[in-house]
C-alpha positions as a Markdown table, in Angstrom:
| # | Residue | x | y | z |
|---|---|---|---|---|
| 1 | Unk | 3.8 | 13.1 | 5.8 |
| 2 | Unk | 1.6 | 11.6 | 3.1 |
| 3 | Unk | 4.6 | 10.3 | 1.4 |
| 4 | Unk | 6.1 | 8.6 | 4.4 |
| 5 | Unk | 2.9 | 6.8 | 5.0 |
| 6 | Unk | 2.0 | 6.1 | 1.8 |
| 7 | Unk | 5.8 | 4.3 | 1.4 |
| 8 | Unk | 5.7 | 2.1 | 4.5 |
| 9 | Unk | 2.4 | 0.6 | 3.3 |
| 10 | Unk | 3.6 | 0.2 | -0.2 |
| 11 | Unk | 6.9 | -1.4 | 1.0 |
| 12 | Unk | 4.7 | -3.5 | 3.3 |
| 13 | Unk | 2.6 | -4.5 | 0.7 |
| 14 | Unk | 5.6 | -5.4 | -1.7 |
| 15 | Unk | 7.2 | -7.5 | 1.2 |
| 16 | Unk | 4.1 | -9.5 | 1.3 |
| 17 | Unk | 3.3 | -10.5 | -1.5 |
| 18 | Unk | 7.7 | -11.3 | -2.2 |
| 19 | Unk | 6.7 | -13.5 | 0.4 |
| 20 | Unk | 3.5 | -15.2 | -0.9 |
| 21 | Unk | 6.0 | -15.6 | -3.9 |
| 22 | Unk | 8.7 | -17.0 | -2.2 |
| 23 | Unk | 5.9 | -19.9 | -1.2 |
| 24 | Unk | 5.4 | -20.6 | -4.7 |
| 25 | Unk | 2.4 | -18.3 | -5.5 |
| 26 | Unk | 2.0 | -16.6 | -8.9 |
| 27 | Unk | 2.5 | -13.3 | -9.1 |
| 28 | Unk | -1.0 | -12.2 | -9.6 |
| 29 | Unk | -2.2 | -14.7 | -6.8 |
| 30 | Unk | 0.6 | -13.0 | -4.3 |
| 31 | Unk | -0.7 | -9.4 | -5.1 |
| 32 | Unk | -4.3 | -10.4 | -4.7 |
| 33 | Unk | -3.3 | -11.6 | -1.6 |
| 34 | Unk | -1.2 | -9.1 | -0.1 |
| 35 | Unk | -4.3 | -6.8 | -1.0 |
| 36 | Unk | -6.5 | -8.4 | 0.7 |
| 37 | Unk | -4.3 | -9.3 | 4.2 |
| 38 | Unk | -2.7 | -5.9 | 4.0 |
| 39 | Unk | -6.1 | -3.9 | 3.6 |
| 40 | Unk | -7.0 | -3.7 | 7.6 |
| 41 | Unk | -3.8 | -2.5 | 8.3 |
| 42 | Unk | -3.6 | -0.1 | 5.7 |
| 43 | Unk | -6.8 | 1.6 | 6.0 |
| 44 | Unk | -5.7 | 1.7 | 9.8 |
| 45 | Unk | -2.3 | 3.5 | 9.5 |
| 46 | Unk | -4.2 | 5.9 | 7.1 |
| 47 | Unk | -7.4 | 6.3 | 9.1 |
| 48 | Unk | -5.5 | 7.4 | 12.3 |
| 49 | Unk | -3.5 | 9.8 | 10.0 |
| 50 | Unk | -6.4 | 11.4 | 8.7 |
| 51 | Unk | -8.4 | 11.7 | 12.0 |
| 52 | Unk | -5.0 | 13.3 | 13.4 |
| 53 | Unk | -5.1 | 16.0 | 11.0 |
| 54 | Unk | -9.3 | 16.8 | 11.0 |
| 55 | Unk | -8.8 | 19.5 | 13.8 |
| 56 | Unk | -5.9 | 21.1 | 11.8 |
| 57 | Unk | -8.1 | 20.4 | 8.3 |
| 58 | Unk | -11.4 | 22.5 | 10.0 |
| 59 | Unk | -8.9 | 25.5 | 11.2 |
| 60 | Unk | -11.1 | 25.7 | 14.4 |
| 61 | Unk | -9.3 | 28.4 | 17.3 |
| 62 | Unk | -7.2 | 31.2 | 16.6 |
| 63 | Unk | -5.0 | 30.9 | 13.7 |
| 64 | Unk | -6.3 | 28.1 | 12.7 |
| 65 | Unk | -7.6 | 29.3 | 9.5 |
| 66 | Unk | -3.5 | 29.6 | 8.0 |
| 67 | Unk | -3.2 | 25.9 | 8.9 |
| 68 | Unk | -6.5 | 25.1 | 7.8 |
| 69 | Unk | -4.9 | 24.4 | 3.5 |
| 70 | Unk | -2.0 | 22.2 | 4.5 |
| 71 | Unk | -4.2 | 20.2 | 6.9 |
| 72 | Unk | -6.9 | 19.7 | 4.1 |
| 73 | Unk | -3.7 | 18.7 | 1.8 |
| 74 | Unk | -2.5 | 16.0 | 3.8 |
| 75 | Unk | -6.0 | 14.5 | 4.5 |
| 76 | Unk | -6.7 | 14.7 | 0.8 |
| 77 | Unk | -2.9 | 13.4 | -0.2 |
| 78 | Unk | -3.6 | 10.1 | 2.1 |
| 79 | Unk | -7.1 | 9.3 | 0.7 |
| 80 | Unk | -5.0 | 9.2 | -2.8 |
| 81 | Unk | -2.1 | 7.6 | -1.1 |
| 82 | Unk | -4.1 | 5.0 | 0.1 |
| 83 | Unk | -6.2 | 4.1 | -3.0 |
| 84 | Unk | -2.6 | 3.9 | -4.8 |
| 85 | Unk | -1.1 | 1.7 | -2.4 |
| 86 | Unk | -4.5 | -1.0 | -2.1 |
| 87 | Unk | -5.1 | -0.8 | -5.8 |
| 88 | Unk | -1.9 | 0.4 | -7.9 |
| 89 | Unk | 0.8 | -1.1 | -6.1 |
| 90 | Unk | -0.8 | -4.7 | -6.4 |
| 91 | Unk | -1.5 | -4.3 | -10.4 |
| 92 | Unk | 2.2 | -2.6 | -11.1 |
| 93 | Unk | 3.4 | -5.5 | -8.9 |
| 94 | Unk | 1.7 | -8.3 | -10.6 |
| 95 | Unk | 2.7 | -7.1 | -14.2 |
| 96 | Unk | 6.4 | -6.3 | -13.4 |
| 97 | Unk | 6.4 | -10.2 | -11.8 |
| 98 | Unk | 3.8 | -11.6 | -14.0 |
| 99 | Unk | 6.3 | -10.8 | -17.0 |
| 100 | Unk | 9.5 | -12.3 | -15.1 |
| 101 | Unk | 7.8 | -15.5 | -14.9 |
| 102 | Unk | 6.7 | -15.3 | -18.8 |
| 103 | Unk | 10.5 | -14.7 | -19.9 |
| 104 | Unk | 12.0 | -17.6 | -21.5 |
| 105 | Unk | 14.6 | -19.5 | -19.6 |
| 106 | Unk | 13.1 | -18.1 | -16.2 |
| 107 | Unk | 12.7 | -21.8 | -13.6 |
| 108 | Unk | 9.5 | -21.4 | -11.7 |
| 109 | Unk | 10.5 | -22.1 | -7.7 |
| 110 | Unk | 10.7 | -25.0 | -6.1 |
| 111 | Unk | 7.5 | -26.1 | -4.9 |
| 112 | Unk | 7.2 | -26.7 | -1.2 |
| 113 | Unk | 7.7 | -29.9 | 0.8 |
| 114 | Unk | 4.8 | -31.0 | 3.2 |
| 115 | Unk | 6.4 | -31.4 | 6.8 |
């Protein structure tokens, strides 16, 4: 569960900043941005997640005490998850792009036309 979250933010994340790219942003301007637009919906998709699993995380009710770990896991796996996604995939993305637009021969895009 931690993982699929975790992924679709990081892909969203990725996406969005591509895009800030494909507007002729720097790399480390895209992923600055991206952090900052993406962060709401992030923290949301994580949030919910983690509120979902705080009755299974306590172990309240009968049985609830074999649960109890793998709730405490996952609630524990998304606060890392998270932190990674708003922090680490930003960096990794602007240094893996930050060095393709370093590289000899590489043509900076087009810059836009005003309507």
């Amino acid at each position: 569960m931690c993982m699929g979250v975790a992924t679709a933010n990081s892909i969203l994340m990725v996406s969005f900043a591509r895009e800030q790219m494909d507007e002729g942003k720097g790399a480390r301007e895209a992923a600055l941005e991206a952090g900052f637009v993406r962060i709401r919906p992030v923290l949301m998709t994580a949030l919910a997640m983690m509120i979902g699993m705080l009755p299974m995380a306590l172990g309240l009710g009968e049985g609830g005490e074999q649960n109890a770990p793998l709730g405490r896991a996952v609630i524990g796996g998304l606060l890392f998850a998270t932190f990674a996604t708003l922090f680490f995939v930003p960096c990794v993305f602007s240094m893996i792009h930050g060095r393709r637009e370093r590289r000899p021969g590489h043509e900076p895009p087009p810059e836009p036309v005003a309507p």
